[in-house]
N, C-alpha and C positions, 0 to 999 in steps of 0.2 A: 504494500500500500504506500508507506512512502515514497518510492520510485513513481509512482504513478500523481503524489503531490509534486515532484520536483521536476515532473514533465509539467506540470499547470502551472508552474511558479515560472519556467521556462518561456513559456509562452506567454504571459500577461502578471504586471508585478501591479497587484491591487491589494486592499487593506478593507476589507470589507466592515471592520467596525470603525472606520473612517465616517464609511457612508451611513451606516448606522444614527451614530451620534451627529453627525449634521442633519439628521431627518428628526432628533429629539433635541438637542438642542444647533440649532443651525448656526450660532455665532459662535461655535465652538473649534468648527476647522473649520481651516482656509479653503479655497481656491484651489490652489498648488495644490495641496495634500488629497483631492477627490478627482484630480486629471489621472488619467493608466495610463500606465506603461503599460506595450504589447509588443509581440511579434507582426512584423509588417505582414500585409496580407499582398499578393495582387490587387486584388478588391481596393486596398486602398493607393493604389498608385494615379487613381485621377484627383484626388486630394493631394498627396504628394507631389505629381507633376505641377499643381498649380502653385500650389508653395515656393519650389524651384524658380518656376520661370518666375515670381514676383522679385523673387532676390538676388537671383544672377544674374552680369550680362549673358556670359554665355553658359549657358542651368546644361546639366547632364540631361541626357535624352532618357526616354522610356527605357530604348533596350537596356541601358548602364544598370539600371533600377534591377534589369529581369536578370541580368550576367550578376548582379551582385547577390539575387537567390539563388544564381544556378552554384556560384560557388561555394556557396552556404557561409556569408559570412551573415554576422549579426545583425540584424535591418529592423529599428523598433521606429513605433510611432507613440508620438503624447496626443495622447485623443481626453476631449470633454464632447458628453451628452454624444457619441459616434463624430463627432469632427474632428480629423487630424490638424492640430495646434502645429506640430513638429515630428520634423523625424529624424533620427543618426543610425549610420552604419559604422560597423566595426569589422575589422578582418585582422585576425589572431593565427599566430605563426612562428612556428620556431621560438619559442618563448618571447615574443614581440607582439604587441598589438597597435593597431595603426586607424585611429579616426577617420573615415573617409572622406565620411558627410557627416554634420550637425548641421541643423536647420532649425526655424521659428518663423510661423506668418507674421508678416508685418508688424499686422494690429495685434500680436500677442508678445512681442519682443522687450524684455526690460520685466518681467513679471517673473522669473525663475524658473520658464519651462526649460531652458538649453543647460541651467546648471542640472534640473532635476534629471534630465537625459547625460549628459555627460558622467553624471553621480549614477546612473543603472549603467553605462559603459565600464566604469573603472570598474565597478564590482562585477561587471560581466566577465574581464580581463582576469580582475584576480585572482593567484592560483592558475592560473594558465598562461599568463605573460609575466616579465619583470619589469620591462619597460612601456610603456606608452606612449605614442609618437603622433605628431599631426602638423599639416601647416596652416596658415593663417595669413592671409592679406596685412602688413603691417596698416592699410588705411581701416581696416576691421578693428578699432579700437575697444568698442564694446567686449568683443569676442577675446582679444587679448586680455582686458582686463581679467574674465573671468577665467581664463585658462592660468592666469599667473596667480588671482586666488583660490585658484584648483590646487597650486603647486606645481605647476607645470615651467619649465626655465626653456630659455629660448638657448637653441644649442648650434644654430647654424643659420644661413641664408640658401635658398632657393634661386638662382638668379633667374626672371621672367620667367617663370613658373606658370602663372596666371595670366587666361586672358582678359585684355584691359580693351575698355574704349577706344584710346592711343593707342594702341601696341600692347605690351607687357608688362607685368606688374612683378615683383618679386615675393616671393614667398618665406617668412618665419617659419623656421623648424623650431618643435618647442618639444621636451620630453618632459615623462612624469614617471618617477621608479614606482613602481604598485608592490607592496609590501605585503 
């Protein structure tokens, strides 16, 4: 029976007397704490592609989304009330794991969902990798700050990594040791 908990914890990280208690008393948790965490579906990839293209110039295509479940790496979504807020990928290897993607819709950005996904990647990691790796747009300041109060340290430069409006953008490489 456990094993068949740890397959459901795997697929969807919810707190069910979260919901509980904001239905008896409702000012008692947040926002943040009644959003799931899931395993991405197909299903939810027309949600995710619009996400994408709001905040990328140039957003990963469909197929990228579908080659990142063929390869079975980590693909979650932060969904409230069934709409995807956010999604990240992770792909874990050789004792390395590597951010893909982290995402936020516009209108949800600055609220805690990209920590609260970032916080279900490192522990996805954990015990499976030691390090933690991703880059970052240095004009992505948001996204730095919160990767530096992750603990995450910038370890390298990218050169034109990114494509830019102009041309190319450079890329921070930034690590986190997962303990």
């Amino acid at each position: 029976m456990w094993g068949t908990l740890e397959k459901i914890k795997d697929f969807m990280i919810y707190d069910a007397d979260r919901e509980f208690y904001a239905k008896i008393f409702p000012d008692s948790v947040g926002r943040k704490d009644l959003m799931r965490l899931r395993k991405m579906r197909s299903s939810d990839l027309p949600g995710v592609m619009a996400i994408e293209r709001a905040n990328y110039h140039a957003p990963w295509g469909e197929d990228i989304f579908r080659d990142c479940f063929k390869a079975n790496y980590s693909c979650w979504v932060c969904e409230e009330n069934d709409t995807v807020l956010g999604y990240s990928i992770l792909s874990i290897s050789v004792g390395e794991a590597h951010v893909l993607n982290i995402c936020v819709a516009a209108a949800e950005q600055g609220q805690g969902i990209g920590r609260k996904m970032l916080q279900n990647l490192i522990e996805t990691a954990r015990g499976r990798a030691e390090t933690m790796f991703l880059e970052v747009r240095p004009s992505n300041t948001a996204a730095i700050a919160l990767y530096e109060d992750m603990g995450f340290n910038e370890i390298g430069i990218r050169k034109g990594y990114y494509p830019a409006e102009n041309g190319r953008e450079d890329a921070l490489m930034l690590a986190l040791q997962i303990f």
